[in-house]
N, C-alpha and C positions, 0 to 999 in steps of 0.2 A: 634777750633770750639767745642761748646759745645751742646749734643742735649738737648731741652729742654723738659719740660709734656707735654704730650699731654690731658693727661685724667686723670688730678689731680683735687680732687676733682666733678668730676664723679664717676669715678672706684671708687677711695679709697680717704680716704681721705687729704687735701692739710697741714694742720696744722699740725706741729710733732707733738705735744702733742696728739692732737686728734686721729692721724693716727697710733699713739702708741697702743692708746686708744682701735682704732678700733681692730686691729691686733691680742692683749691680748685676744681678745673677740671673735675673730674666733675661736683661739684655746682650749678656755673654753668653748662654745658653745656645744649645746646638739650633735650638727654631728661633732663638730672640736675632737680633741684628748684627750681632756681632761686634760691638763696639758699642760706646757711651757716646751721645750728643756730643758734637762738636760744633764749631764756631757758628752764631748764627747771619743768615744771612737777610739782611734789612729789605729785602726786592721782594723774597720770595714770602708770597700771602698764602694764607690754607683757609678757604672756606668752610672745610667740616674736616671730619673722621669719623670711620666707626670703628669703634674697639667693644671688644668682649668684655665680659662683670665675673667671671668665675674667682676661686681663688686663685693666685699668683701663680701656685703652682703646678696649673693646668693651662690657664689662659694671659698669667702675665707674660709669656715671649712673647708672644703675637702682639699684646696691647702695646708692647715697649715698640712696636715699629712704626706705630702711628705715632707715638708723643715721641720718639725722636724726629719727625719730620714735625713734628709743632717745634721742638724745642729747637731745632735749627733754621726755621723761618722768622718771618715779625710777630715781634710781643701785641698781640692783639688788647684793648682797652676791657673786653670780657669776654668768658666764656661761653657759650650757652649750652646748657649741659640737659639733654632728653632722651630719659630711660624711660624702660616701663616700670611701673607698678606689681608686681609677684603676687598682692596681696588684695588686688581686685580692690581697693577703696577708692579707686577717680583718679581726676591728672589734679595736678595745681603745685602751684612753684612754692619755694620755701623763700622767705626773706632772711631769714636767722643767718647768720655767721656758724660756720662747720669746725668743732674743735677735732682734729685731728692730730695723729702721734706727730707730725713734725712741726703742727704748729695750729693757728687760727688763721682759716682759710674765709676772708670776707666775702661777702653779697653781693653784687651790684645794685644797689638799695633803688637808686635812680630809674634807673631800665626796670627793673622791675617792676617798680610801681607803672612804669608808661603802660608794661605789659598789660599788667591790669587791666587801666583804663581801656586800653586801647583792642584790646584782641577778647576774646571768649574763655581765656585761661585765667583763674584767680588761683591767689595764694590758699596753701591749706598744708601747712606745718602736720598735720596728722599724717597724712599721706609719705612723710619721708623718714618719722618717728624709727620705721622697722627695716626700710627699704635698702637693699645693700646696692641696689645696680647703679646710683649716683656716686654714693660713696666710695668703694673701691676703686674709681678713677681718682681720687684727691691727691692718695698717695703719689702715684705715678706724674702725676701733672704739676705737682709740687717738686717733685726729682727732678724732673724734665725741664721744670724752670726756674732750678734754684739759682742762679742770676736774677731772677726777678722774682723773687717767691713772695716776697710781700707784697710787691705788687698785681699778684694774682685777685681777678673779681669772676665771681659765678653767678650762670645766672641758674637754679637749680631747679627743675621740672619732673616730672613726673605721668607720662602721659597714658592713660586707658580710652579703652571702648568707649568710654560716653564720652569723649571730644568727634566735630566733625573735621576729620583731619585735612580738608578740603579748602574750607572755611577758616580753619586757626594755621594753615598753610600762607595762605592771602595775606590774612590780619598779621601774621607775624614778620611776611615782607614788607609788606607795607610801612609799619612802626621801625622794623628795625634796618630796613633798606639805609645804605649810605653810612651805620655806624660802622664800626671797625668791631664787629664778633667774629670768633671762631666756632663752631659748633661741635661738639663731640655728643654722637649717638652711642648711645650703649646698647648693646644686644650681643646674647648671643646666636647662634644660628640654629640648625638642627636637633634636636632634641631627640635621640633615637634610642627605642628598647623599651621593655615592659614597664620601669620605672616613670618613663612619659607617657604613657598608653600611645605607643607612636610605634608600628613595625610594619612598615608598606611593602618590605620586602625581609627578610630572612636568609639570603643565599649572595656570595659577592658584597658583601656589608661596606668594607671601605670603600671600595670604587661607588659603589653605588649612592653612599652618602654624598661624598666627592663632586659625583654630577647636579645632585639633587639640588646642592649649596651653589654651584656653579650656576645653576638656573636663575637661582636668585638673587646672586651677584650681577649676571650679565643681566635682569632689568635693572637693576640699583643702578648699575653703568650708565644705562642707555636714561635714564632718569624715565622708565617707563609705570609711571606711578598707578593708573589703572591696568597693566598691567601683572603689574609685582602683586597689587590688590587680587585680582584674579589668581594669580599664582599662587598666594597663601590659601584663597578660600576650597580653591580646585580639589591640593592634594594638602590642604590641612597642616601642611607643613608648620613644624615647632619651632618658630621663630619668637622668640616670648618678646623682641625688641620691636615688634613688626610696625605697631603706632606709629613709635619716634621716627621709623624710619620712614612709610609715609606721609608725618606730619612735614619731616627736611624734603621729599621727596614732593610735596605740595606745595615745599617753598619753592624749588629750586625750576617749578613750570614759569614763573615771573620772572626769572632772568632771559635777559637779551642773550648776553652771555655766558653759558654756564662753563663751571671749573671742569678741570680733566680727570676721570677720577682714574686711580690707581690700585689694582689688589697688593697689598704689600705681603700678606702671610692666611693660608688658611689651612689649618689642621684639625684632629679629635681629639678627644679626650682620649677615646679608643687608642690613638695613637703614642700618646703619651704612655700610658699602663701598659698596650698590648691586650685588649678585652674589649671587643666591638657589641659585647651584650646591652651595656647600657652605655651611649656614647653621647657627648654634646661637641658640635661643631664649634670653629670660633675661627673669626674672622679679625682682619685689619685693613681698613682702607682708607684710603687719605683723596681728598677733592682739593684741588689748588689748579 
């Protein structure tokens, strides 16, 4: 079985050509990096990223500056790839192979199944049937490593409220300790305006988002995982990626040594349009 788009041509667009087209243009873009991946360098490892899920044309600059800091380090053996769920059905990984416009993006069949066995997560292909916030990285990750495009492996999840992100934190170091993953979280940040039932404030709009995402950026930093926990529940904050992000954020209390993290871009939608009525933040960070 093969999973198919779900939100080709929505998100991003369905034509290679075009979707090529788009892509180039995130990362030329006045917010993207300003330049296309260049040469990679074999030393430098990236633990994670988080990159946003919107359409390209709101949140792909930002995402292009994380998958060019993947696409100019080492080609990791898989991905592990942890969004949330939009649709409220559970966490669970896909095994299927992903037909996307540039190509077939395979599974890491192997790991997966360990994952199984080993941790609290099981596979459940329904959970990914509608879900756009895995999907819409394929593109970009596939760009970003077309040098090795075939040899891209995913490992694709889906995580909600009924996992103990505590516990499948532990399990997932433990199993996957010592392999060679990268992890890429998807989320995006703030959700702000009547269209998210989200309006904490009404007066000073951009700054005020600005700080509110900074807040929970600097625990993502500090790897302050019951913290950040508190800090969604306090002020409620619209972070629909918040799971995945505590689940990386439960891994990363088991390291001796943890990676350095890095904000590489953070903007609104607001920004984009000029309209702070209805805004979603978006972020890009990179751990190496």
């Amino acid at each position: 079985m093969v999973r198919k788009t779900a939100v080709a041509g929505q998100f991003y667009e369905e034509d290679f050509d075009a979707l090529n087209k788009q892509i180039e243009e995130c990362f030329y873009s006045e917010r993207g990096p300003g330049d296309l991946p260049v040469k990679r360098d074999e030393k430098s490892r990236i633990k994670a990223v988080i990159v946003p899920h919107a359409g390209y044309g709101f949140s792909g600059a930002c995402a292009a500056w994380a998958y060019k800091e993947i696409a100019e380090a080492k080609f990791p053996k898989a991905f592990l790839l942890l969004g949330p769920n939009h649709f409220g059905t559970g966490s669970g990984m896909s095994i299927e192979d992903w037909k996307m416009p540039f190509g077939l993006v395979k599974s890491e069949k192997d790991l997966i199944r360990g994952i199984k066995e080993n941790t609290s997560l099981g596979i459940a292909e329904h959970n990914h049937i509608t879900e756009h916030s895995l999907e819409v990285q394929l593109p970009l990750l596939q760009f970003s490593n077309r040098d090795r495009m075939a040899d891209i492996r995913i490992i694709p999840a889906v995580i909600s409220r009924d996992i103990d992100f505590l516990e499948l934190g532990k399990e997932l170091y433990d199993y996957l300790k010592g392999k060679d993953i990268t992890i890429i979280i998807s989320s995006d940040f703030t959700h702000y305006g009547p269209n998210y039932s989200f309006m904490p404030f009404t007066t000073d709009i951009p700054e005020r988002l600005t700080k509110l995402d900074k807040q929970a950026i600097d625990l993502i930093s500090n790897y302050d995982v019951s913290g950040f926990k508190d800090f969604v529940n306090k002020t409620q904050i619209t972070i629909c990626g918040y799971m995945p992000i505590l689940v990386f954020l439960a891994m990363m209390q088991h390291y001796e040594e943890k990676p350095k993290p890095h904000l590489l871009m953070h903007y609104t939608s607001g920004d984009v349009i000029g309209d702070y009525r209805n805004s979603v933040s978006y972020v890009s960070m990179v751990f190496k």
